[in-house]
C-alpha positions, 0 to 999 in steps of 0.5 A: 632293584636290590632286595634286602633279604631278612634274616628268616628262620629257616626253623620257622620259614618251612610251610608245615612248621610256620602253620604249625606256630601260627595256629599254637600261636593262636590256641593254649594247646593243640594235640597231634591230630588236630594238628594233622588235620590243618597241615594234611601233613603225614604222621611221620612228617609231621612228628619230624617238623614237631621234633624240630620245633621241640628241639629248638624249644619253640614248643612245649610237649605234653604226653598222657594217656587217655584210656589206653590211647596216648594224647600228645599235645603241643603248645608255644613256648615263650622263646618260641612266640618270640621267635615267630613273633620276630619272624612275622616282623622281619617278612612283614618288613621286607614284603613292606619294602619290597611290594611295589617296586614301581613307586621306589622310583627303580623301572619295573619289569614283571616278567 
């Protein structure tokens, strides 16, 4: 069997970045926190993964205070919907393709 990989973007392919987009892809706006909170990600790790999305300028960033307590939060920008909107139809495509092999009319070893 051949597969045929999609073109992934390696900006999005990454699990913490993926579950990232997928929720702002969901809500207007997510703060750091909550964020944290569905990725289990550190305060490091994830302020890494959320720069690289921002410098890609697949999220938006908004900082404020609250008090005297800084708030930042995230939002998807429109190139970045675009992005993951492609990328969801580029793995759904190739898991179409590729999910049973046996029907494609090639033997089928699965170990």
């Amino acid at each position: 069997m051949h597969f045929i990989l999609p073109e992934i973007d390696n900006l999005i392919h990454a699990p913490i970045r993926l579950a990232v987009m997928t929720v702002l892809n969901e809500v207007e706006w997510a703060d750091f926190k909550w964020l944290q909170d569905i990725t289990q990600a550190s305060d490091g790790n994830l302020a890494s993964h959320m720069r690289v999305l921002e410098n890609a300028q697949y999220i938006q960033v908004d900082k404020t205070f609250q008090g005297r307590r800084p708030q930042t939060r995230y939002a998807i920008s429109n190139l970045g919907r675009s992005a993951y909107l492609h990328y969801l139809s580029e793995m759904d495509a190739f898991l179409t393709r590729h999910a049973n092999p046996a029907k494609q009319g090639e033997p089928h070893d699965p170990l």
